[in-house]
C-alpha positions as CSV (number, residue, x, y, z in Angstrom):
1,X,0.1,-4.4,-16.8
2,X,-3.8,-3.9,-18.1
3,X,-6.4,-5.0,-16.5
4,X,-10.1,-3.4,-17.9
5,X,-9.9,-0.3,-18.6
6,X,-6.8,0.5,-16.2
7,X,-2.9,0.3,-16.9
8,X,-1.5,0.0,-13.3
9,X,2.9,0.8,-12.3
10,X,4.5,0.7,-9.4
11,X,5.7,3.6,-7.7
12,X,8.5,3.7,-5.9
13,X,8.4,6.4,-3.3
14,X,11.6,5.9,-1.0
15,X,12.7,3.2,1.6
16,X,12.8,3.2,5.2
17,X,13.2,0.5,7.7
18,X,11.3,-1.0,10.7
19,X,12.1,-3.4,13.2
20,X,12.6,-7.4,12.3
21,X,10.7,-8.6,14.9
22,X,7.7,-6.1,14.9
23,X,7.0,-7.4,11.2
24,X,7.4,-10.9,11.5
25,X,6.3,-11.9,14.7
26,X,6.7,-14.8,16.6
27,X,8.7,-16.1,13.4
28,X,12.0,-16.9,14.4
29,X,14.7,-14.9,13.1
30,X,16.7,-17.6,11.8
31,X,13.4,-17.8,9.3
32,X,12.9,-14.2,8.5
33,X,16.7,-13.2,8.2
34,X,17.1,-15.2,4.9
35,X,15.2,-13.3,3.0
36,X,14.9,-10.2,4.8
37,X,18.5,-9.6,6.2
38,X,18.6,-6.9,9.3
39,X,21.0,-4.0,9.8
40,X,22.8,-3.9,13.3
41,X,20.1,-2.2,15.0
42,X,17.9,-5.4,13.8
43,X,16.0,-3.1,11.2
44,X,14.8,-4.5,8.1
45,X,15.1,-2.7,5.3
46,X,11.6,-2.1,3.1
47,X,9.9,-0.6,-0.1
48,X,8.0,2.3,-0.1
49,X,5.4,1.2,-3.2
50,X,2.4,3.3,-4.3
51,X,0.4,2.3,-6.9
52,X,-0.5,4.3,-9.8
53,X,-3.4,3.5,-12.1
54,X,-4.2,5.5,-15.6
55,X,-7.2,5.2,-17.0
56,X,-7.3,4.3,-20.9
57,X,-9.9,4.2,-23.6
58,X,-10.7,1.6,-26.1
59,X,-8.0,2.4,-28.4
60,X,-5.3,1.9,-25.0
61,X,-4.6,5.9,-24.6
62,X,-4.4,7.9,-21.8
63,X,-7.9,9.6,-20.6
64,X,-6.1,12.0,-17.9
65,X,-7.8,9.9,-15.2
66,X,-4.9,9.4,-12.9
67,X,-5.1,7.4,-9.6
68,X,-2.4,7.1,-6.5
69,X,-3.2,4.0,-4.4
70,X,-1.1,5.0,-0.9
71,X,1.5,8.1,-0.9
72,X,4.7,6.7,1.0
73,X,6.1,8.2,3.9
74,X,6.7,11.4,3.0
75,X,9.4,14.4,3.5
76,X,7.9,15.7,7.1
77,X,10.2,14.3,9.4
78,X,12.5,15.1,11.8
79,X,16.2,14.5,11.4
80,X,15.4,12.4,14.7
81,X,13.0,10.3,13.5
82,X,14.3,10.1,10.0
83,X,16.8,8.6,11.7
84,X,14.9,6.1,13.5
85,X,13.0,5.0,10.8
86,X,15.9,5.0,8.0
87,X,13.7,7.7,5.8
88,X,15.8,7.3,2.4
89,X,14.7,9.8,-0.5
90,X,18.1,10.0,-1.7
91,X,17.5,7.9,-4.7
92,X,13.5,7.2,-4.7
93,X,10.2,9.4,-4.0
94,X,7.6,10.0,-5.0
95,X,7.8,13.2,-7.3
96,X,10.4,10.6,-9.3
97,X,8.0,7.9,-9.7
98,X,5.2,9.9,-11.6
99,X,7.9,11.7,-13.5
100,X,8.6,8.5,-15.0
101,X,5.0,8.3,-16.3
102,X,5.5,11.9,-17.6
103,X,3.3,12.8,-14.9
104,X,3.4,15.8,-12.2
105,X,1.7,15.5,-8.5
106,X,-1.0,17.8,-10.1
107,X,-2.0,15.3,-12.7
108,X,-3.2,13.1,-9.8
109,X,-7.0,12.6,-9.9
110,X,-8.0,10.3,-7.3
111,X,-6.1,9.2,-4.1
112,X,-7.2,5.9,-2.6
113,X,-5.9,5.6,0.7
114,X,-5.6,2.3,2.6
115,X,-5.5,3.1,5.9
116,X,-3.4,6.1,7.4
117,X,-0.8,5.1,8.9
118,X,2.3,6.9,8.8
119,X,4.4,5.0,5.8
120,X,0.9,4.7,3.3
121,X,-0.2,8.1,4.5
122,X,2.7,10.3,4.7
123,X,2.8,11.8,1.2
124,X,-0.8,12.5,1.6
125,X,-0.2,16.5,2.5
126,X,3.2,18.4,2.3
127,X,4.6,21.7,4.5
128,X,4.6,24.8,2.7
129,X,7.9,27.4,3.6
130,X,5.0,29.0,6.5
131,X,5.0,25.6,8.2
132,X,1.3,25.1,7.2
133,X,0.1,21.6,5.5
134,X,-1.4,21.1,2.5
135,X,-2.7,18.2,0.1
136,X,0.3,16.9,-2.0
137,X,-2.1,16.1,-4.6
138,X,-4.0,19.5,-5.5
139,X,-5.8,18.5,-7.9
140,X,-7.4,15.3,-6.8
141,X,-10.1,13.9,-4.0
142,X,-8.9,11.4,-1.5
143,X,-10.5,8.2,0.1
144,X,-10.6,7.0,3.3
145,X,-13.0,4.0,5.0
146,X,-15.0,5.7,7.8
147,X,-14.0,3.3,10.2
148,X,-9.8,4.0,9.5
149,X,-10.1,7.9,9.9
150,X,-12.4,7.3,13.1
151,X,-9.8,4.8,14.5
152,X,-6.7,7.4,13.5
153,X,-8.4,10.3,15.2
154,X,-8.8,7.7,18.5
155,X,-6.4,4.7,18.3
156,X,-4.9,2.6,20.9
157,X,-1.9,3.0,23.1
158,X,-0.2,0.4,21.3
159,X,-0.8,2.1,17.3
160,X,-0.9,5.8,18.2
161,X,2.8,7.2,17.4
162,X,1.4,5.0,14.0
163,X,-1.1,7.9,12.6
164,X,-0.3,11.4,12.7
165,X,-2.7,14.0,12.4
166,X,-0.6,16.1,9.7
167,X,-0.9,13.0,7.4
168,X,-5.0,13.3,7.0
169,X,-6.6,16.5,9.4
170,X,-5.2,18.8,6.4
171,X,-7.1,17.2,4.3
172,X,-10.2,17.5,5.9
173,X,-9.6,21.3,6.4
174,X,-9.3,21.2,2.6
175,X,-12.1,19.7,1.6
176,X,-10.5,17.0,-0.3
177,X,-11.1,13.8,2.0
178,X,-13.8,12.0,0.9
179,X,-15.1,9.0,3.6
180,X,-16.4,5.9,2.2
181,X,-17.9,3.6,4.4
182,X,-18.2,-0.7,3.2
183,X,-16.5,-3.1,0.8
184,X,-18.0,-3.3,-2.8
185,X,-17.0,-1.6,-6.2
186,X,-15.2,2.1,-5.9
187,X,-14.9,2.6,-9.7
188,X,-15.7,0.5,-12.7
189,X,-13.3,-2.5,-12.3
190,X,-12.1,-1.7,-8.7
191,X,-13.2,-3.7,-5.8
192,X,-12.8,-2.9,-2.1
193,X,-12.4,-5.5,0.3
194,X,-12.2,-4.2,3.4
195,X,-9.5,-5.6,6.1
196,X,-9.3,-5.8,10.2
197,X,-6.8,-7.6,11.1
198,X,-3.8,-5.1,10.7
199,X,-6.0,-1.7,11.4
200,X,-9.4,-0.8,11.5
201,X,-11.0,-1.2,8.5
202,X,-7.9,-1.0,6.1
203,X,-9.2,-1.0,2.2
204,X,-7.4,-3.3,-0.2
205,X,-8.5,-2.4,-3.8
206,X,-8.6,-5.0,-6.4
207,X,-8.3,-4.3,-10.1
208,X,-10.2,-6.6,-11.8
209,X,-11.4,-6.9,-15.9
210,X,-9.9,-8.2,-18.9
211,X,-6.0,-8.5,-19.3
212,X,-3.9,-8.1,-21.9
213,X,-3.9,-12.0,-23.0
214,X,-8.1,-11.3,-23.1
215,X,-8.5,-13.4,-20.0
216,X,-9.9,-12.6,-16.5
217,X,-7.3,-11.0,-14.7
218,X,-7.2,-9.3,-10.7
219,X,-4.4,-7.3,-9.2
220,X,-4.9,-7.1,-5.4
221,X,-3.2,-4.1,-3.7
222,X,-2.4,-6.1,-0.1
223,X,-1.4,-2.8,1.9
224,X,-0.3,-4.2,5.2
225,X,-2.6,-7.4,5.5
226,X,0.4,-8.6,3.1
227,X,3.5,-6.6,3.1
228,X,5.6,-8.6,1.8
229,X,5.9,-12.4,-0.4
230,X,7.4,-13.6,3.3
231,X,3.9,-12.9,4.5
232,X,1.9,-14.9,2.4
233,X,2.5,-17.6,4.3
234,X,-0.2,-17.9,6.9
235,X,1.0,-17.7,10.0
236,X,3.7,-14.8,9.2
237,X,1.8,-12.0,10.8
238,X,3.1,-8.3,12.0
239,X,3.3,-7.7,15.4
240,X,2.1,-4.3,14.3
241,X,-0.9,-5.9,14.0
242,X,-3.6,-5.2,16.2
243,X,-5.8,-8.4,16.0
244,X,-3.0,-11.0,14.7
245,X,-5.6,-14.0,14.9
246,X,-8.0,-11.4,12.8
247,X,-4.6,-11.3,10.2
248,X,-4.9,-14.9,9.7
249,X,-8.8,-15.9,9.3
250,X,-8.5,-12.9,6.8
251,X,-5.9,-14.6,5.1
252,X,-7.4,-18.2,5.0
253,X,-10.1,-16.8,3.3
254,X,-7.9,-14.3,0.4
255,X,-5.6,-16.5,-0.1
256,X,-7.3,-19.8,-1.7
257,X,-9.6,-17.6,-4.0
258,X,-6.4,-15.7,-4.9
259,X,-4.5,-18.7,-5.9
260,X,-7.2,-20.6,-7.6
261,X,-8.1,-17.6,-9.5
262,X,-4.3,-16.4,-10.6
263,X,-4.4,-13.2,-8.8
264,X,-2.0,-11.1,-8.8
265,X,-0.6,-9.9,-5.4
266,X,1.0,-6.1,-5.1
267,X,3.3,-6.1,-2.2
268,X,3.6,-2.6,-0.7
269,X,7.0,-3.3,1.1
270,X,8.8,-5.9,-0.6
271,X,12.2,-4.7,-2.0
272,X,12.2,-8.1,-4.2
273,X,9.5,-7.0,-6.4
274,X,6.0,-5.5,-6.9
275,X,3.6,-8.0,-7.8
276,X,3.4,-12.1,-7.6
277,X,0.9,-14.8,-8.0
278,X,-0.1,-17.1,-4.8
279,X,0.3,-21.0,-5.4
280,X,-1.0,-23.3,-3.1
281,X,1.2,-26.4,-2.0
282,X,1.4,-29.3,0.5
283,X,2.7,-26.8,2.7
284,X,0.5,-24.4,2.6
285,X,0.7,-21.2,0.1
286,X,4.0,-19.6,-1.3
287,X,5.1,-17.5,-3.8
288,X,4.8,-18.2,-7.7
289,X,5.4,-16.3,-10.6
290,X,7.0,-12.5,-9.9
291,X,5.8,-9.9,-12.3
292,X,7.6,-6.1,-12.4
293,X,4.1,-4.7,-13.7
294,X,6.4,-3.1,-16.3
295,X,5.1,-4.0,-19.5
């Protein structure tokens, strides 16, 4: 898909799995288990979806401007925890993903990060043989909202086994974290819109410009206000969520401009797709047309 002056792909950087109940809330299982059937331990299994922008001129080619929106979990873990969490790289990561775009982890230019928890922030920094951590990325600058790092460096009791300090201090020792503060444009046809409900301050980047068919066109990056197409419906909220009733007035106020505009909604953990547009009906909004983002 094109949108301005950016061709955007998905990325598909693993799988893993988290519990039914912590991402659907107080919807009843009997609802969430069509769609989103659970293993025995009640786990549901879920994507793993960066999104990678390239930059292209007028003439649609390739300016070396590459940028990673979220990393994945990453290859850090435990045999314990991979365990836990269901870490699958057997088939998908994200070294794959670029190589499918003829591109190497040192071709990245930019990395926006959304917010830092441990599945969008895991492939941020990898462990060298020493056992030291390093950016993934060597060659490119990573963003953070002020607000997100600040919380990750001091979160609750309820998100703190959530953000791991491997995931993000190494990139401050590196001098490659850059901390943006505020919603507004990041780059020429990307918009921040900053979200509270999941996280503190959780940045949601929409592309916006001309797509191919020469109309207006915006591609939303949901992160985890949106996880999945299940959760475009209003009151299906994560009990990961810090401030659910923040999750829903956020929401009621994306959702209608996103419909009436024909936006395009990236889901970062859906395993039925990447991208779909919101329709609005008698019963509130749902899913409409799916798009692979692979043309």
């Amino acid at each position: 898909m094109r949108i301005g002056n950016w061709k955007l792909f998905p990325v598909e950087t693993g799988r893993f799995a988290l519990d039914g109940g912590a991402m659907f809330g107080v919807v009843p299982k009997t609802l969430w288990e069509r769609n989103h059937p659970p293993d025995e331990r009640n786990r549901v299994p879920m994507a793993l979806r960066a999104l990678l922008a390239r930059k292209v001129n007028r003439e649609g080619a390739f300016t070396g401007q590459n940028l990673l929106v979220d990393t994945g979990i990453g290859d850090k873990w435990s045999d314990k925890l991979a365990k836990i969490y269901a870490v699958d790289h057997s088939e998908l990561s994200i070294e794959r993903g670029l190589a499918e775009h003829g591109l190497k982890a040192s071709d990245i230019t930019e990395v926006l990060l959304t917010h830092l928890h441990f599945d969008h922030a895991g492939g941020a920094t990898r462990k060298r043989e020493d056992g030291s951590m390093v950016p993934t990325f060597e060659n490119a600058t990573y963003y953070v909202q002020k607000g997100n790092l600040e919380w990750a460096r001091h979160p609750t009791e309820k998100d703190r086994a959530s953000y791991l300090a491997e995931n993000f201090e190494p990139l401050v020792e590196a001098g490659v974290l850059e901390v943006i503060e505020g919603q507004g444009e990041f780059l020429p046809g990307i918009e921040l819109i900053l979200s509270f409900g999941h996280t503190d301050a959780m940045q949601l980047p929409r592309f916006h410009g001309q797509g191919s068919n020469g109309q207006a066109a915006s591609l939303l990056y949901c992160a985890d206000l949106i996880p999945t197409a299940s959760h475009i419906q209003v009151p299906w909220v994560m009990a990961y969520d810090n401030r659910p009733l923040v999750t829903i007035e956020e929401k009621k106020a994306l959702l209608p401009r996103a419909a009436s505009e024909g936006w395009w909604i990236f889901f970062e953990h859906d395993l039925h797709g990447p991208a779909a547009q919101v329709v609005e009906g008698p019963k509130g909004f749902h899913v409409g047309e799916r798009n692979a983002l692979n043309a």
